[in-house]
Backbone as a printed PyTorch tensor [residue, N CA C, xyz], in Angstrom:
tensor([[[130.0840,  73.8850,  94.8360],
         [130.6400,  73.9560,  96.1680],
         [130.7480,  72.5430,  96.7290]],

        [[131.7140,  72.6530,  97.3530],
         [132.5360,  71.0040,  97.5280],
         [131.6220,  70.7690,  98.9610]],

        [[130.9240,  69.7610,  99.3880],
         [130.3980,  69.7530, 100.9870],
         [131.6020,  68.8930, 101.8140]],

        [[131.8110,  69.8500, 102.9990],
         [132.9220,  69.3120, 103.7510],
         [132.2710,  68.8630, 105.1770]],

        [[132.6390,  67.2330, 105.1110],
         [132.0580,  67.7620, 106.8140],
         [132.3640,  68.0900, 107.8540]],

        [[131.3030,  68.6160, 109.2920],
         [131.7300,  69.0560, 110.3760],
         [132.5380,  69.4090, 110.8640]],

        [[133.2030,  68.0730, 111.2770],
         [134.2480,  67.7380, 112.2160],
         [135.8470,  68.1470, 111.4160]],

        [[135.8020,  67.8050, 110.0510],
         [136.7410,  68.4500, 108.9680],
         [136.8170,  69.8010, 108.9410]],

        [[135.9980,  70.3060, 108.6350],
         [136.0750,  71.9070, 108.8510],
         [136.2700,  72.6590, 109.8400]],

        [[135.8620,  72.0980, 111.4290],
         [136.2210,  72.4230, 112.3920],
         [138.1060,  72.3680, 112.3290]],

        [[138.3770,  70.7510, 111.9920],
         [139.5320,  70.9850, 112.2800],
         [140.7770,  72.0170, 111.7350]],

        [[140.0630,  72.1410, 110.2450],
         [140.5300,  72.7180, 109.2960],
         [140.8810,  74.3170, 109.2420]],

        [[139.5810,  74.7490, 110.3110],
         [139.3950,  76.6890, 110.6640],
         [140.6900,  76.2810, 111.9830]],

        [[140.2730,  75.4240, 112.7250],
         [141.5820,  75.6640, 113.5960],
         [143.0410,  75.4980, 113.4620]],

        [[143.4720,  74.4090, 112.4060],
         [144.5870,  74.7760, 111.4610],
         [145.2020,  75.9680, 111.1350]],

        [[144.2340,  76.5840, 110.4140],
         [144.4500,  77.7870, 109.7880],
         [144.6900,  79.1330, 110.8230]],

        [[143.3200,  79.0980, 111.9050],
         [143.6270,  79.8630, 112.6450],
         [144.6050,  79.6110, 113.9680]],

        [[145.0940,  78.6230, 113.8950],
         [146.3250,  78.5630, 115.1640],
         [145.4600,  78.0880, 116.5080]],

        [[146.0130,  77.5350, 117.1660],
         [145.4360,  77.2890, 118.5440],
         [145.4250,  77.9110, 119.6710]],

        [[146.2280,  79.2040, 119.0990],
         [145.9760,  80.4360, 120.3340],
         [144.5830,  81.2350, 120.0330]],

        [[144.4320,  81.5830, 118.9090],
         [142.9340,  81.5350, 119.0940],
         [141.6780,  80.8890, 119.6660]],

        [[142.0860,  79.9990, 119.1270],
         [141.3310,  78.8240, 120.1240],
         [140.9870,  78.7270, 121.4620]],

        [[141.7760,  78.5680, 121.7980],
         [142.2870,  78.5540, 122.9870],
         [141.7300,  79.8740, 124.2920]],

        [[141.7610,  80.8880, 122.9210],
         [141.0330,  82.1010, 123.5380],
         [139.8900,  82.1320, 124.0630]],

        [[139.4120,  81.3970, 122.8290],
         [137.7640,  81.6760, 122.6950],
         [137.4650,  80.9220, 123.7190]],

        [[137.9490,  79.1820, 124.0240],
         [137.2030,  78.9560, 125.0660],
         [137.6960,  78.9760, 126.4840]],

        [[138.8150,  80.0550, 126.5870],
         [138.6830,  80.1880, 128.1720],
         [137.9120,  81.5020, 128.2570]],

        [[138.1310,  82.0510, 127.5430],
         [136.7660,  83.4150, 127.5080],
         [134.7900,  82.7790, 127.6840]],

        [[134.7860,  81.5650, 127.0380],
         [133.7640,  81.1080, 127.1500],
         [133.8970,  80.6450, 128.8520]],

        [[134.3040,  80.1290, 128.8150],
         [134.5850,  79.1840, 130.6050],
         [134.7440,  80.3670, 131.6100]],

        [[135.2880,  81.3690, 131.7570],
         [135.2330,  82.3560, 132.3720],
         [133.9420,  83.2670, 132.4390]],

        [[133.0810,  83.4660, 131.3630],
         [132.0120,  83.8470, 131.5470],
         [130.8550,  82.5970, 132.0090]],

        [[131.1810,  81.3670, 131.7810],
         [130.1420,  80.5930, 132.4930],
         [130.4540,  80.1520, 133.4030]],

        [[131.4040,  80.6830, 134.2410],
         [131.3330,  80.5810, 135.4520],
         [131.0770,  81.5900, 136.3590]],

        [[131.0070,  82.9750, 135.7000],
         [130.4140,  84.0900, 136.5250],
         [128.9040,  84.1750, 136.3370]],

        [[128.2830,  83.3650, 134.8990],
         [126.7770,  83.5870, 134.6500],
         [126.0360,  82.1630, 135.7150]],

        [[127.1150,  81.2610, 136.1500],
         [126.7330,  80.2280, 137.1930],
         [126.4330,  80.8550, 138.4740]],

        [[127.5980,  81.1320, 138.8970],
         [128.1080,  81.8670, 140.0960],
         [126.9930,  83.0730, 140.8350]],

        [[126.5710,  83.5030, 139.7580],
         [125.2760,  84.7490, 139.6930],
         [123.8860,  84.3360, 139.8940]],

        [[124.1300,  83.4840, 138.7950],
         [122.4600,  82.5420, 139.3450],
         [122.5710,  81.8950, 140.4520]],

        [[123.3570,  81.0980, 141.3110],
         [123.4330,  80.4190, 142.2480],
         [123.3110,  81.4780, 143.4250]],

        [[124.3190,  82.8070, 143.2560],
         [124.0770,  83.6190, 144.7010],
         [123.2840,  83.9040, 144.4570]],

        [[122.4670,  84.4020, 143.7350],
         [120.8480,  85.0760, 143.3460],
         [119.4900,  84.4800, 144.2860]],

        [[119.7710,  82.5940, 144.4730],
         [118.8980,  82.4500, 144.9520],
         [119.2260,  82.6820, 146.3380]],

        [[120.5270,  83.2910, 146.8610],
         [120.6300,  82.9150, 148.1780],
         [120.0110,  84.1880, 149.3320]],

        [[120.1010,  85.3990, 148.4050],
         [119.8120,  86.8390, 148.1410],
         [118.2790,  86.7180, 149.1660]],

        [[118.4340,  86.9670, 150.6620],
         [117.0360,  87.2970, 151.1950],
         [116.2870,  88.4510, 151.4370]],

        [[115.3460,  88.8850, 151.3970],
         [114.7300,  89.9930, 151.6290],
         [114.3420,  90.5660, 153.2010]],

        [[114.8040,  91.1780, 153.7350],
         [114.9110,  91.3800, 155.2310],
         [113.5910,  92.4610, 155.2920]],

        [[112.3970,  91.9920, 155.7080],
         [111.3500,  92.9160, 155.7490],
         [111.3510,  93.4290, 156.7910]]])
């Protein structure tokens, strides 16, 4: 087995798989870390009215 590195193989899966995939994955990523931000931040704002 041939060792390829990193940054080669990265570029290489995205070659192959097109940049609309890509592309997918990280606005799907960015869209969920901004609702898992967004959540923790109102979370602390959240008071308890005794």
């Amino acid at each position: 087995m041939e060792h390829i590195p990193r940054a080669a193989w990265l570029t290489e899966a995205a070659q192959q798989q097109g940049a609309g995939n890509l592309l997918r994955v990280v606005l799907i990523v960015m869209i969920v870390g901004c609702v898992l931000t967004g959540w923790l931040l109102l979370r602390g704002y959240k008071r308890k009215d005794d």
